[in-house]
C-alpha positions as a Python dict, from the first residue, in 0.01 Angstrom:
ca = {
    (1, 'X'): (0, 0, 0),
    (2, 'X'): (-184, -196, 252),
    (3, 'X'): (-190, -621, 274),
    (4, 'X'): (-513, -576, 102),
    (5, 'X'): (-411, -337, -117),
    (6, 'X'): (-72, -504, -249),
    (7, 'X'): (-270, -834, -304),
    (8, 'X'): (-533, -692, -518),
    (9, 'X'): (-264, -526, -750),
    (10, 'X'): (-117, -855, -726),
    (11, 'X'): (-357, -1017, -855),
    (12, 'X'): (-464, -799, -1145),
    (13, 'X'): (-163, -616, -1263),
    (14, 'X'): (134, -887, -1132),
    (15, 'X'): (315, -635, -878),
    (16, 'X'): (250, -451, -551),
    (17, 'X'): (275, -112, -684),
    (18, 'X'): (-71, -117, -885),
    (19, 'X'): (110, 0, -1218),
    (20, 'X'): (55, -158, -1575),
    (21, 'X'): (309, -445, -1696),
    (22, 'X'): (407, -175, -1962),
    (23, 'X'): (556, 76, -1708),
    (24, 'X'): (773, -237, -1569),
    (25, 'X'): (1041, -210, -1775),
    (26, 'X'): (1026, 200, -1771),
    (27, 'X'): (1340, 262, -1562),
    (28, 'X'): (1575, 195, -1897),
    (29, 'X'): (1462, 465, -2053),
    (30, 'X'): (1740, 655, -1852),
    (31, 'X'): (2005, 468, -2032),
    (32, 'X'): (2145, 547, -2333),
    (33, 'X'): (2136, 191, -2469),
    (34, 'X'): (1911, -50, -2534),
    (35, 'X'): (1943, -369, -2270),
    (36, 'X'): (1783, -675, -2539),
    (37, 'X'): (1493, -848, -2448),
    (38, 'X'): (1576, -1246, -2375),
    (39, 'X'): (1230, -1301, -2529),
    (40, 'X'): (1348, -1219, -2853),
    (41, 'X'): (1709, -1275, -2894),
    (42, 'X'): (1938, -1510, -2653),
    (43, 'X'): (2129, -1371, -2355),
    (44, 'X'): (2395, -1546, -2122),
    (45, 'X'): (2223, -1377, -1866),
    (46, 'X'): (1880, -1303, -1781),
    (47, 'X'): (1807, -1034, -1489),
    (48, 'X'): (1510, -1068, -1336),
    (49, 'X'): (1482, -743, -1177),
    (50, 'X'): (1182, -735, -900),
    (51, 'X'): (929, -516, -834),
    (52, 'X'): (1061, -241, -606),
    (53, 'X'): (1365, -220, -829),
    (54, 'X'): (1126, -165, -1141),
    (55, 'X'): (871, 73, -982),
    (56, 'X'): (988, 225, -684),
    (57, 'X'): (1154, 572, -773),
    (58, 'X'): (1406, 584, -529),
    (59, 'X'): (1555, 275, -673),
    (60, 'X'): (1530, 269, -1005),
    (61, 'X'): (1903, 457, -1015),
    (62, 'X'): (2028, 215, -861),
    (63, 'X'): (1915, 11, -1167),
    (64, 'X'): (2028, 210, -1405),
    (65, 'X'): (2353, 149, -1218),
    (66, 'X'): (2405, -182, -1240),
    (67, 'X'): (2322, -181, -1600),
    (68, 'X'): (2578, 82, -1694),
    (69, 'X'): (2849, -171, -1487),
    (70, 'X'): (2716, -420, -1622),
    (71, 'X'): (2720, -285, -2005),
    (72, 'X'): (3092, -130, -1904),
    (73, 'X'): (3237, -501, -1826),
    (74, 'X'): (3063, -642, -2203),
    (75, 'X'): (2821, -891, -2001),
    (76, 'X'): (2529, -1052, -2200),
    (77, 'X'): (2206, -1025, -2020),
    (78, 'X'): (1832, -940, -2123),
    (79, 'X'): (1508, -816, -1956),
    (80, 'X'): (1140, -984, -1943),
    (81, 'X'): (1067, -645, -2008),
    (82, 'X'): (661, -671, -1936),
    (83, 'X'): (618, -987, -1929),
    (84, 'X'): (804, -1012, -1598),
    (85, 'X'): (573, -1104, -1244),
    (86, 'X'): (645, -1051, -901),
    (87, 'X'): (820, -1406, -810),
    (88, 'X'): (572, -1483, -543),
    (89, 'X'): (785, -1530, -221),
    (90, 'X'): (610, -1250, 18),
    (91, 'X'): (268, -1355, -151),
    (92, 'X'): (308, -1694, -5),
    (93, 'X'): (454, -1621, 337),
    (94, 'X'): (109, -1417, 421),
    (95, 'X'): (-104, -1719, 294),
    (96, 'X'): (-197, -1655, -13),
    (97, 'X'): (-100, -1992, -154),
    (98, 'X'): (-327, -1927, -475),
    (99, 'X'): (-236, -1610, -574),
    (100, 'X'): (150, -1751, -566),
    (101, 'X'): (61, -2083, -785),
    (102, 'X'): (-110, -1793, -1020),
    (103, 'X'): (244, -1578, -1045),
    (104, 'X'): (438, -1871, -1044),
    (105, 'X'): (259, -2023, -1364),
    (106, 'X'): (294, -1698, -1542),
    (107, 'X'): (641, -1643, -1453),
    (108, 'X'): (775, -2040, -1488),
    (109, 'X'): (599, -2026, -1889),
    (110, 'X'): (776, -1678, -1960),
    (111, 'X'): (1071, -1828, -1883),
    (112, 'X'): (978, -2160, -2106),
    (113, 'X'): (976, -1897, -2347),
    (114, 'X'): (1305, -1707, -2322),
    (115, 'X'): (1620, -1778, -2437),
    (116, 'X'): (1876, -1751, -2168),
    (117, 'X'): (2166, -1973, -1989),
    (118, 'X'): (2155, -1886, -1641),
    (119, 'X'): (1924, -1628, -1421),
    (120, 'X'): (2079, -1301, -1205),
    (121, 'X'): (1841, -1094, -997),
    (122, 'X'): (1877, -783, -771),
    (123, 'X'): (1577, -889, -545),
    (124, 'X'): (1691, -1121, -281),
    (125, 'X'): (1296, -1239, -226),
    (126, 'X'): (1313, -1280, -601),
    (127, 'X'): (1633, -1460, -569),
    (128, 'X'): (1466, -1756, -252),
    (129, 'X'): (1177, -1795, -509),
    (130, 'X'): (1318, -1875, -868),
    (131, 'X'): (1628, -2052, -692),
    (132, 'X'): (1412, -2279, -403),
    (133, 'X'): (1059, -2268, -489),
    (134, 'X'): (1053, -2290, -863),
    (135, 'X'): (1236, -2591, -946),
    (136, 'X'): (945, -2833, -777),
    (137, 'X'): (689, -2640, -1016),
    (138, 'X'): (867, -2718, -1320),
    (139, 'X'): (1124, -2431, -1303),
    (140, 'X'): (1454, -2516, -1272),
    (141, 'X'): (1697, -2237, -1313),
    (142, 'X'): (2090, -2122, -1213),
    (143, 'X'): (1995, -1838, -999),
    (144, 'X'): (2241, -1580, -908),
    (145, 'X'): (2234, -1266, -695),
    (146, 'X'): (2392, -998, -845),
    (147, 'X'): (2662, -985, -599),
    (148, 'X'): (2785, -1296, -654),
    (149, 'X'): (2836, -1196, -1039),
    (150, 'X'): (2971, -866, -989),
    (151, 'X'): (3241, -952, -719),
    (152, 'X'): (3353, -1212, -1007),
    (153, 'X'): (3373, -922, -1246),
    (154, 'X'): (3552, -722, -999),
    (155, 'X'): (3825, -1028, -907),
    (156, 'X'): (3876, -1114, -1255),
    (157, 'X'): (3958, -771, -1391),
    (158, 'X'): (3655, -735, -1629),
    (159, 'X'): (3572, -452, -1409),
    (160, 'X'): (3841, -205, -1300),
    (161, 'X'): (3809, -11, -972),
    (162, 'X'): (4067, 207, -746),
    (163, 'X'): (3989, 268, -388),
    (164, 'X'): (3741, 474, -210),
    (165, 'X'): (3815, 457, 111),
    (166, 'X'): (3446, 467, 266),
    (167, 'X'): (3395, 345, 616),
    (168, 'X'): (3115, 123, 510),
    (169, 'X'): (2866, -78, 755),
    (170, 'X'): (2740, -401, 599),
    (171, 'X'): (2327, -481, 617),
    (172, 'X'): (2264, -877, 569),
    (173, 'X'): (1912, -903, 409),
    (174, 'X'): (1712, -1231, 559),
    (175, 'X'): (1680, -1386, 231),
    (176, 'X'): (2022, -1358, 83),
    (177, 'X'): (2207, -1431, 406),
    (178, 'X'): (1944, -1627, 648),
    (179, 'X'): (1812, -1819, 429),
    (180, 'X'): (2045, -1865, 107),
    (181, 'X'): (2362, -1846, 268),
    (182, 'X'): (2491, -1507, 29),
    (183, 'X'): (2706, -1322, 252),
    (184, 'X'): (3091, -1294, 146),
    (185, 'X'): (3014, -1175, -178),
    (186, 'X'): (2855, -830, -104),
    (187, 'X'): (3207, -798, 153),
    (188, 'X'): (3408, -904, -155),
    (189, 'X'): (3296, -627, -338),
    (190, 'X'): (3332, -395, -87),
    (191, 'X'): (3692, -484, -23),
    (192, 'X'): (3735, -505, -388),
    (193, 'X'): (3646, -85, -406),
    (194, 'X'): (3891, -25, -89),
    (195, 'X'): (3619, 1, 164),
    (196, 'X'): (3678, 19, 527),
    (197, 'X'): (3408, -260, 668),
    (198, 'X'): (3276, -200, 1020),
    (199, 'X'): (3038, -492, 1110),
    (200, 'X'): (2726, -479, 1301),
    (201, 'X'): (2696, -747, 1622),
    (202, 'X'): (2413, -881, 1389),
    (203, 'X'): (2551, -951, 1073),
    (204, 'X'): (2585, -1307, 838),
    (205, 'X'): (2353, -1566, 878),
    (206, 'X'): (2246, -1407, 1205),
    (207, 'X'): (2120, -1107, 1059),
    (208, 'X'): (1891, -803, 1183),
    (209, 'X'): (1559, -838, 993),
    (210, 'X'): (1487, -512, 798),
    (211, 'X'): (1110, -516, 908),
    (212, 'X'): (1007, -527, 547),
    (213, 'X'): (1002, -917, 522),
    (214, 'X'): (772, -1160, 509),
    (215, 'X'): (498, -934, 357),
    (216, 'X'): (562, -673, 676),
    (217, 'X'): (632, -417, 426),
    (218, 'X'): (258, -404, 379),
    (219, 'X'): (143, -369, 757),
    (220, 'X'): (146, -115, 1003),
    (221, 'X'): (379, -208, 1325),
    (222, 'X'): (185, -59, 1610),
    (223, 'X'): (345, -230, 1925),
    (224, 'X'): (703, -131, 2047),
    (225, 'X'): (946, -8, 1872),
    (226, 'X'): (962, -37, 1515),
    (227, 'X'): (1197, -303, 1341),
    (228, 'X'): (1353, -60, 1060),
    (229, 'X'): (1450, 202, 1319),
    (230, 'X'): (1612, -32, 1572),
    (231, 'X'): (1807, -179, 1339),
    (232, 'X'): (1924, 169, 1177),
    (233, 'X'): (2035, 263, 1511),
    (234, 'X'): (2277, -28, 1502),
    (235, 'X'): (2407, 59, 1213),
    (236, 'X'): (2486, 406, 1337),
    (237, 'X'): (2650, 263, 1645),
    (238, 'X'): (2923, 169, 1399),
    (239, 'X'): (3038, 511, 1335),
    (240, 'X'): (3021, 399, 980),
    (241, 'X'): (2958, 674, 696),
    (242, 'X'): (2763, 461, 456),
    (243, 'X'): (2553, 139, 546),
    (244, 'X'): (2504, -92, 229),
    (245, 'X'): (2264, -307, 180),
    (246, 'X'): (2164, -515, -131),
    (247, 'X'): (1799, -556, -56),
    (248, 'X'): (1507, -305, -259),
    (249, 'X'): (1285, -369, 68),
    (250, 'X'): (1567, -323, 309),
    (251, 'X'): (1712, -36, 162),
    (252, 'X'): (1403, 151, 162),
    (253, 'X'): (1341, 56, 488),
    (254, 'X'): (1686, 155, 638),
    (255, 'X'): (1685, 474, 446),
    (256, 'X'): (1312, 576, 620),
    (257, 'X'): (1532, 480, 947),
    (258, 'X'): (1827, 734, 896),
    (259, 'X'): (1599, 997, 761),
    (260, 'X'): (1387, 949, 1101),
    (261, 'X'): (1664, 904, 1321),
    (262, 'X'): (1798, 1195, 1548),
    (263, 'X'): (2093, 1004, 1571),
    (264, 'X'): (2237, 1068, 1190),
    (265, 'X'): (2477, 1341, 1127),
    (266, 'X'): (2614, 1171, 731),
    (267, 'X'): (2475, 843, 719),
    (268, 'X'): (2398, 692, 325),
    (269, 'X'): (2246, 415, 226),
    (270, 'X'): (2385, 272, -73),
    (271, 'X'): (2347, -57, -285),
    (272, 'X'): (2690, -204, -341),
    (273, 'X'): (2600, -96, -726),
    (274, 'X'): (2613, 218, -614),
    (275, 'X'): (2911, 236, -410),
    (276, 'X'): (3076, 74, -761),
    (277, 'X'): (2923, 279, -999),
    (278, 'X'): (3040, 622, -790),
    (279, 'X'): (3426, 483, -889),
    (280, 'X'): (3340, 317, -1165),
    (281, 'X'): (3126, 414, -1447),
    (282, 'X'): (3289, 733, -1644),
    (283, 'X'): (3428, 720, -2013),
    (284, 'X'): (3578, 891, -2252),
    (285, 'X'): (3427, 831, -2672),
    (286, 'X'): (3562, 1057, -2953),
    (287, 'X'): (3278, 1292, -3048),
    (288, 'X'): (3118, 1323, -3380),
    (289, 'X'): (3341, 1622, -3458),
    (290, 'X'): (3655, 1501, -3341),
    (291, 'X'): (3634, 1611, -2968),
    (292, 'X'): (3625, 1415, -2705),
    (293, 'X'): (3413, 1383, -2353),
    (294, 'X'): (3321, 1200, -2054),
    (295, 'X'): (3039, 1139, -1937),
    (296, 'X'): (2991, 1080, -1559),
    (297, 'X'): (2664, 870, -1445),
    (298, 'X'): (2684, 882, -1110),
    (299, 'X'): (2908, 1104, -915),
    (300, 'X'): (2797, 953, -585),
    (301, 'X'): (2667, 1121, -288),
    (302, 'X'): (2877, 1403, -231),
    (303, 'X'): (2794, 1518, -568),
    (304, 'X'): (2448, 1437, -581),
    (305, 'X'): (2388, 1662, -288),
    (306, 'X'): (2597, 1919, -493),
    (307, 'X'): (2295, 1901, -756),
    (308, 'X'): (2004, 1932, -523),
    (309, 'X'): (1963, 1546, -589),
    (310, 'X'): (2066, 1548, -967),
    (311, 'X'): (2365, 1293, -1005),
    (312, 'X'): (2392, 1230, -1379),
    (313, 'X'): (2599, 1465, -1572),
    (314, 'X'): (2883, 1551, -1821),
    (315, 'X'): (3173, 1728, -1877),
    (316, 'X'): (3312, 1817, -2242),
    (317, 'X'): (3657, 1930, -2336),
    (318, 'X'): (3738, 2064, -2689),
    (319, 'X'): (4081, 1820, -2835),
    (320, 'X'): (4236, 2106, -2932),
    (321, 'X'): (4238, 2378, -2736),
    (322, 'X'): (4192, 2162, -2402),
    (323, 'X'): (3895, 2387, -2249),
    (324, 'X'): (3615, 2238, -2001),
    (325, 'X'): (3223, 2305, -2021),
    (326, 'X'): (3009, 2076, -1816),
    (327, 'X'): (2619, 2022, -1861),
    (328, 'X'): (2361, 1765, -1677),
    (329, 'X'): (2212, 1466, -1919),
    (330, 'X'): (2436, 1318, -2205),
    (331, 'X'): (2636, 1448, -2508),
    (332, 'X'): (2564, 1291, -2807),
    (333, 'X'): (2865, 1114, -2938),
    (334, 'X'): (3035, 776, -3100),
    (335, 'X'): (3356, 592, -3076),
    (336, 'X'): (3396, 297, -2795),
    (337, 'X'): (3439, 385, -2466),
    (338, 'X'): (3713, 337, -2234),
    (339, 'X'): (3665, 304, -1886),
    (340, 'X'): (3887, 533, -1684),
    (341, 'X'): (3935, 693, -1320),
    (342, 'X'): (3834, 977, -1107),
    (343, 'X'): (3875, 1048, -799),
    (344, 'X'): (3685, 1235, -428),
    (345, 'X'): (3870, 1440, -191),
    (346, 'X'): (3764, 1714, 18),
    (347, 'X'): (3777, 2110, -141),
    (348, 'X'): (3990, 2380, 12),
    (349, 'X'): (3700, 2623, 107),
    (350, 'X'): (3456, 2377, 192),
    (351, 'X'): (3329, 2256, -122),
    (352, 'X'): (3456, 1898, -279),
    (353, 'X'): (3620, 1849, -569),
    (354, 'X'): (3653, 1553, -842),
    (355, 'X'): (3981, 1507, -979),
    (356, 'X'): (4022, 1331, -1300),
    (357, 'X'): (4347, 1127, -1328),
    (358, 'X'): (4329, 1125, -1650),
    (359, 'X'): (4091, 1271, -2005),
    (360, 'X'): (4233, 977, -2235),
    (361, 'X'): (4334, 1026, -2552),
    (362, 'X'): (4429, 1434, -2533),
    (363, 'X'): (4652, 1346, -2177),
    (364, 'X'): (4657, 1617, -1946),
    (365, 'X'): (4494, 1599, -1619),
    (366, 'X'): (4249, 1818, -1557),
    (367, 'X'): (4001, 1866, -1235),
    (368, 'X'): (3598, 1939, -1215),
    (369, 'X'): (3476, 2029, -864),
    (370, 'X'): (3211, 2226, -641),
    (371, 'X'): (3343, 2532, -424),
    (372, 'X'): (3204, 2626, -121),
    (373, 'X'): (2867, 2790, -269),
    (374, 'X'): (2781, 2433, -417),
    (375, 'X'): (2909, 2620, -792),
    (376, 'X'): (3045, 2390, -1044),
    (377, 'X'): (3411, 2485, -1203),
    (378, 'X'): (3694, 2300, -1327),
    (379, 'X'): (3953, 2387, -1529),
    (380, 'X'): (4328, 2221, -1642),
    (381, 'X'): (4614, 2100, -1340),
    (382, 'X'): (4503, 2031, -1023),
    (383, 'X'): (4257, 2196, -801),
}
């Protein structure tokens, strides 16, 4: 939307997209739990999760995500659900002191209201309001980026992660970085998953703005070159494979820039979330009649682009007689899970293949994987 535009929704529905409070919250209804709301029970952790992470399509995975990671290593945390506001931070920074008072009020007394310890959010402009801006309202929280919790899961062992081996270029967002100092923990995770870190000359505190910033995301740049693009272009200079980022606004922004850019042959944008959750987040329950299955949520890039864009499937193995079926969505099922390993390598004949280590409790080794026509087969042993 337009400056306008975005402060009218703003104003009436409490986020930039436009879209009723009810729809906030709509992204969980991809998971196959139920994530509590802090309003009504008490969390350790309350997530506020932003508006672009709530609304925007292209992120709302990466949502989904996080909470599967998050679910995996048994942390306590609860929505707003629709009671949630835009923080305020880009509001204020194009003037509109009112309006921000107004979100600020609404947000500070749904808080009042919850029943939380401490505050995590994925939104780095959400993150310089609730942590800076709040506490002189009234509002005085323990704000965490999600990075900073999830490289603590990762170095503790409550999360469990072998090595990808991505040549990974690191994007700073202004308000993590500049202007709340966040910038070893995103690297921690990274290192954490065996990444190969390749740093732009503008990186830490003396980041690259995004464009996006600032309330830029809502105006047209119509002098020079744009922001988003230059920036992208340093990125590629890397010769990385996969630039991260853990901004909503700067990862839509640098994803526009690779999909304009002549320049990129295989460049991804990921969220560190992502990057985790393509290593991380497959398990293996007992079925309802004595079978057992894993489910894959996200088989990361490669695969996605296997499935025309579809990354959430499953595979399902009979216990006794050890053969393999796969299907997209989710096989119902019970038992607890147990996190386990798989694997990405190139395919022989141009394909790629996922090799799982191991199925859990029936113990042989067996291998799904695309051939060279993009065709899904797997099968016992190794491809």
């Amino acid at each position: 939307p337009t400056l306008q535009t975005a402060l009218q929704n703003l104003a009436t529905q409490g986020n930039s997209f436009g879209k009723s409070a009810r729809m906030r919250a709509r992204w969980t209804k991809g998971l196959d739990f139920q994530i509590p709301d802090a309003r009504k029970q008490p969390v350790k952790y309350l997530w506020f999760v932003g508006d672009f992470a709530s609304f925007d399509d292209r992120l709302q995975e990466n949502s989904r995500a996080l909470a599967r990671i998050l679910r995996t290593a048994g942390v306590d945390f609860g929505l707003l659900y629709d009671a949630e506001r835009n923080a305020g931070n880009d509001v204020r920074r194009v003037g509109e002191e009112g309006l921000f008072e107004m979100l600020a009020e609404h947000n500070i007394e749904t808080l009042r209201q919850a029943q939380f310890e401490e505050i995590f959010t994925t939104d780095p402009h959400s993150l310089n309001t609730l942590r800076n801006e709040y506490p002189e309202r009234g509002g005085s929280y323990k704000v965490w980026h999600y990075t900073e919790l999830l490289a603590h899961l990762l170095e503790s062992g409550a999360i469990q992660a072998r090595e990808l081996g991505y040549k990974v270029t690191y994007h700073d967002p202004c308000y993590l970085a500049r202007y709340n100092g966040v910038t070893e923990a995103p690297r921690r995770i990274l290192r954490a998953l065996g990444c190969e870190l390749v740093e732009m000359p503008r990186n830490g505190v003396n980041t690259f703005c995004c464009g996006a910033g600032g309330g830029r995301k809502w105006m047209e740049e119509t002098r020079g070159r744009r922001i988003h693009e230059s920036r992208t272009a340093q990125a590629l200079q890397t010769g990385a494979s996969t630039v991260a980022t853990e901004c909503p606004y700067c990862m839509t922004m640098l994803k526009d820039g690779l999909e304009a850019s002549p320049d990129n042959a295989a460049g991804t944008v990921m969220t560190n979330s992502q990057v985790g959750a393509s290593n991380l987040a497959w398990a293996v329950p007992s079925g309802a009649d004595g079978s057992y299955y894993a489910q894959i949520f996200d088989a990361g890039p490669a695969a996605a682009q296997s499935f025309g864009g579809r990354n959430r499937y499953a595979l399902w193995f009979n216990g006794g007689n050890n053969w393999v079926s796969f299907t997209n969505g989710v096989i119902p099922g019970s038992g607890d899970f147990t996190v386990e390993a798989w694997a990405y390598a190139p395919g022989s004949g141009g394909g790629t293949y996922r090799e799982i280590l191991s199925q859990g409790s029936a113990g042989n080794a067996f291998y799904l994987g695309f051939d060279s026509h993009n065709v899904l087969r797997g099968g016992d042993g190794w491809y």
